[in-house]
C-alpha positions, 0 to 999 in steps of 0.5 A: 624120641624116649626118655628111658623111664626110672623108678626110685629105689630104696635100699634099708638094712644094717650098716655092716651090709653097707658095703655088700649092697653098693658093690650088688648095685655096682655090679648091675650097672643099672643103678644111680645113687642118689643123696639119700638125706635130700629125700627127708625134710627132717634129717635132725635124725640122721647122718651121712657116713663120715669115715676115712676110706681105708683103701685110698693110702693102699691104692696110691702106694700100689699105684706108686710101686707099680709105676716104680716097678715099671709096669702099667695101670692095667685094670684087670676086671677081678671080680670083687665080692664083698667077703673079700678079705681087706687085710690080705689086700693090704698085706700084699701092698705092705710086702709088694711096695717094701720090695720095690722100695728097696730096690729102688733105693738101691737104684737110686744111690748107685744112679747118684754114685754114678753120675758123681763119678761121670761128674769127677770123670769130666773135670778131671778129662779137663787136665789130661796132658798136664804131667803132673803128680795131683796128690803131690801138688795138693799136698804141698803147703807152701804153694797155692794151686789153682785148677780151672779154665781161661778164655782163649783170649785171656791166655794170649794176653798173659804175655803182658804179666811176664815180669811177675814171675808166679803169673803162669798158667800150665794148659791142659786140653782146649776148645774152642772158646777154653783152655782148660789148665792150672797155675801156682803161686806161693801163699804171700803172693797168691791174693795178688796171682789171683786178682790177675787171674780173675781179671783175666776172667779165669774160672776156678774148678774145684776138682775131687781129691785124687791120687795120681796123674790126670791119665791115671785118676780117669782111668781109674774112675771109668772102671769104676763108673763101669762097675756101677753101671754093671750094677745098675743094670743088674739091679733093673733085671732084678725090679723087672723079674720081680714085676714078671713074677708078681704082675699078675696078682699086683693086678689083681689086688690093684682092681680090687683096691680100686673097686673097694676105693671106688665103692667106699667113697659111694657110701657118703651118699647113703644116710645113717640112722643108729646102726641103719644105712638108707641108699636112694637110687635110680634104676630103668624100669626096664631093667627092674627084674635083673636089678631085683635078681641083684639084690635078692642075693645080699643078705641082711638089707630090705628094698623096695621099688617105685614108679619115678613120679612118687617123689615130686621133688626129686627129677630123676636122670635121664637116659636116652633111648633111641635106636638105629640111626637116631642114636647117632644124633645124641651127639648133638642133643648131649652138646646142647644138654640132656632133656629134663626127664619129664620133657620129650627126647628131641633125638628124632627130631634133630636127626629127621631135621638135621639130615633134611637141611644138610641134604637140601643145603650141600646138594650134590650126588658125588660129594654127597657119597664122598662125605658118607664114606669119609664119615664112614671111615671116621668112624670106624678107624677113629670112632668119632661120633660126629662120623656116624651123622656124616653118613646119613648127612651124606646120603641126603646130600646126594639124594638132593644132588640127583634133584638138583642134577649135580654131580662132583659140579658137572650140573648137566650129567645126569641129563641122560638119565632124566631123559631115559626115565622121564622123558625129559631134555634137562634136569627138573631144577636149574639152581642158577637159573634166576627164577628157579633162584627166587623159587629155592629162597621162598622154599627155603623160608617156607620149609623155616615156617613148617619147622617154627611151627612144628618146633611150637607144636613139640613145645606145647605138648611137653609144656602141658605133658609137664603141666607149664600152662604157662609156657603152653598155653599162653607162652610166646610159643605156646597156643597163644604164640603159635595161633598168632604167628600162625595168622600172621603168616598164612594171612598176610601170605594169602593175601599176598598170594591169592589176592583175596582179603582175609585179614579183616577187623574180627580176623586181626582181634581174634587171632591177632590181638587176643594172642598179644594179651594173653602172651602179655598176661602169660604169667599170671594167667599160667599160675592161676591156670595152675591155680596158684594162690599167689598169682598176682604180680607183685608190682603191677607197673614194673610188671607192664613195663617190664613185658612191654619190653619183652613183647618188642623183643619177641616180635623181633625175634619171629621175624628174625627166627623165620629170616635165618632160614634164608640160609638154606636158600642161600647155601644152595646158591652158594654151593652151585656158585662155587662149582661154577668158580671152580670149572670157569677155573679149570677151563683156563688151566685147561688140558691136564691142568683142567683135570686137577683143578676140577679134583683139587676144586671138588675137594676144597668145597667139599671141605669147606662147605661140609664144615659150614653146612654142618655149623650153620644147620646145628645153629638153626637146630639150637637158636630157631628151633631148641630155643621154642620147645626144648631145655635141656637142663637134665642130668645124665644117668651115670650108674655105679660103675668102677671100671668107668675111672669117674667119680661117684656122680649125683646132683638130687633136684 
């Protein structure tokens, strides 16, 4: 259980090396900046750096003429150096950018040129087989001409119109729900051929001036559209020679953009005095000789480190330490949130805990090698970070199996083997048996009791490690709450057991009572512990009423917290109760059906007690037992990084 240790870093020098000492910094990866103005009391003096970044507008045309040119995003790990020469970066965006620019507008046109054609093309596909002269009849002036479609209906219904001799209609092609033609009508006549035709819901096209018969005009424009695809395709060659011959340096200048943008918007957190930069940060203290190596190498700036507690208000971020498989773990602990930096890391405790419960709960030697394996898998083909718990957890599962003599459901397999070891006839542990039943629901809550209490023993050294006299001392998990919870139980319990009083008249006072008031009395009495002047509550009565309420509250809640962990009992039951369905199942199914019942069996449970295992044992890791020691309130440690793509971080508290 560690929280990497920080020290507090102070960078000072002149606002031209601004940009040097960030990308030193950056290049270590050990470095967190942090609001440099939060760290003065007066800041009348001071100013925080307010310029436009000049490398967002060249990032993002790079960006835009990239994805134009039809190449990808790819950071190619340029070192930068802070005499890199800004003007030739932005010359080479400027020249990169215009090229492709006009080659895609060339593109653009003839894209639009061609999908005009391929509209012309199709209406006028609508008319073939019209025998008609279209430049003649368009130039006639004393005739109306009308191109578009009838519906097939309408067209047989123009037998009604025959007496009006202008209501023709000479059809093209056709389909299924069209025909596609034209009809004529002299000027006088033509509002009235109209309204006929529109009646007839006939849909006018207007079609593209033309020369020529139908046949010919699309003739004409498929040659015509080919040209510009031909065209199309030479101007795609031409944008992807240009993306081959400069994707190597169009590369090279995009990283180096993206670290000058990246480290440009790092400077507002630094505070200007005159012509003087301030930039405060955090480093591990383990990494302070290669951070100082770092630094020593920018010229015109001045530094210095201190140990992370100089600085009362500031916490710094965290950063877990934890090897092996407790490392896994953090998983979970970054879920429910970091530990404040002065607080203790619960990795430890949760992987010990975590791997026990799920053991105890999903106990069964075959699946339990099953779900290690799965686990195993997950992460190395998919990387996912709950695989790596999975392994562990599956390893406990199946060293629980061998107690509970399961395996894949066959209760009685491993019979021989404790027979061969130990001499004896049958498994230790008959989990249905009722006695051994009653057995694991009073082990379950015993093994709850040990984890209260261990939970409040954790709490009472972090609350007086951050001198919370309070939360420590007189806190409902504090020494107060522990020696009273711990007499209730061990008490009650022994007088239950043994028969023997021990909960007399000085007993109940002393390790009973006392405790009530000073977890009553628990605010005042941290302060003046703390010795705070200003200890006393403001309203005595809205004071008594209001812990009044939250004493019943917590009495329940330590009946409550110890009840959940009936769970673990009770998922024991559930799991053999399963597999027992399961073979009552495949013995009616009986011959080959016995076989892929028992599989497909095996394999539901495993799913779907896995899952619920693993849900209701990270329930009792953050309800019983986060909630009496732990916060989880700390910020991350997120150090100068451009190859990370995130923002530059800080929250100063």
């Amino acid at each position: 259980m560690a929280v990497a240790k920080m020290k507090l870093v102070n960078i000072i020098g002149h606002t031209d090396y601004l940009d040097a000492a960030l990308i030193a910094c950056g290049k270590t990866g050990l470095s967190q900046p942090d609001d440099a103005l939060s760290f003065f009391s007066d800041t009348r003096d001071f100013t925080a750096p307010q310029e436009d970044n000049p490398y967002s507008e060249p990032l993002s045309r790079l960006e835009s003429a990239i994805s134009r040119a039809g190449g990808e995003l790819t950071d190619v790990n340029a070192e930068l150096d802070a005499s890199a020469d800004k003007g030739a970066l932005a010359e080479y965006v400027e020249r990169f950018s215009r090229r492709v620019t006009e080659l895609t507008r060339q593109r653009g046109l003839l894209s639009v040129r061609s999908e005009a054609i391929n509209k012309d093309c199709e209406q006028f596909e609508h008319f073939l087989g019209l025998d008609i002269d279209l430049d003649a009849i368009l130039a006639c002036e004393t005739i109306k001409v009308r191109f578009g479609r009838l519906p097939l209906d309408s067209f047989e219904k123009l037998k009604m119109y025959s007496a009006n001799p202008f209501v023709l209609f000479f059809p093209g092609v056709s389909d299924a729900n069209y025909y596609w033609g034209v009809y004529f009508a002299p000027i006088d006549s033509a509002p009235e051929v109209d309204r006929i035709f529109s009646s007839l819901y006939f849909e006018r096209l207007r079609i593209p001036s033309a020369v020529g018969r139908p046949e010919e005009i699309v003739a004409g424009l498929k040659e015509e559209k080919a040209r510009a695809e031909q065209e199309l395709a030479a101007l795609d060659r031409q944008i992807a020679a240009l993306w081959d011959e400069e994707r190597d340096e169009c590369l090279r200048v995009y990283s180096l953009l993206r670290q000058l943008n990246y480290y440009f918007s790092a400077r507002r957190l630094a505070a200007r005095y005159n012509d003087k930069f301030i930039l405060t940060g955090w480093i591990p203290s383990r990494d302070e000789r290669k951070f100082r190596l770092a630094l020593d190498g920018v010229d015109g700036i001045e530094y210095t480190i201190e140990r992370a507690g100089s600085d009362t208000h500031h916490t710094p971020p965290v950063k877990l330490r934890n090897a092996g498989l407790f490392k896994a773990f953090e998983f979970f602990v970054d879920m429910y949130g970091l530990p404040r930096y002065n607080e203790i890391d619960p990795t430890a405790f949760v992987a010990v805990t975590y791997t026990l419960l799920f053991g105890i709960m999903f106990g069964d030697l075959g699946q339990g090698l099953v779900v290690s394996v799965v686990g195993w898998l997950m992460w190395k083909l998919k990387k996912m970070a709950i695989g790596k718990i999975l392994v562990p957890c599956g390893i406990s599962s199946a060293i629980f199996g061998l107690v509970y003599g399961s395996v894949f459901g066959f209760e009685h397999a491993l019979d021989p083997v404790y027979h061969a070891l130990f001499g004896w006839e049958e498994k230790p542990i008959e989990v249905m048996n009722s006695t051994w039943a009653m057995n694991i629901i009073l082990a379950s809550v015993i093994v709850g009791l040990a984890l209260i209490v261990l939970a409040m023993c954790l709490n009472i050294y972090s609350s007086l490690r951050r001198r919370d006299y309070e939360s420590g001392v007189f806190g409902p998990n504090g020494i107060a709450g522990l020696i009273f919870y711990g007499a209730l139980v061990f008490g009650f319990g022994l007088q239950l057991l043994l028969n023997v009083e021990i909960v007399t008249l000085p007993y109940v006072l002393v390790l009973i009572v006392l405790p009530l008031v000073l977890m009553f009395l628990r605010e005042p009495l941290g302060k003046l512990l703390a010795r705070e002047p200003d200890w006393k509550p403001e309203k005595w009565g809205e004071f008594l009423l209001q812990n009044f309420f939250e004493m019943f509250e917590l009495m329940l809640s330590y009946l409550s917290n110890t009840m959940s962990f009936l769970r673990v009992g009770a998922f024991v039951l559930i799991h053999a109760g399963m597999m027992m369905a399961v073979f009552t199942l495949a013995e009616l199914a009986g011959g080959v059906g016995y076989v892929a019942v028992v599989i497909f069996g095996n394999v539901l449970v495993m799913c779907m007690e896995a899952l619920l295992v693993a849900i209701q044992v990270l329930r009792l890791e953050f309800y019983e037992m986060f909630s009496r020691y732990y916060n989880g309130d700390g910020r991350p440690f997120k150090p100068l990084d451009p190859k990370s793509g995130e923002k530059v971080f800080t929250e100063a508290k």
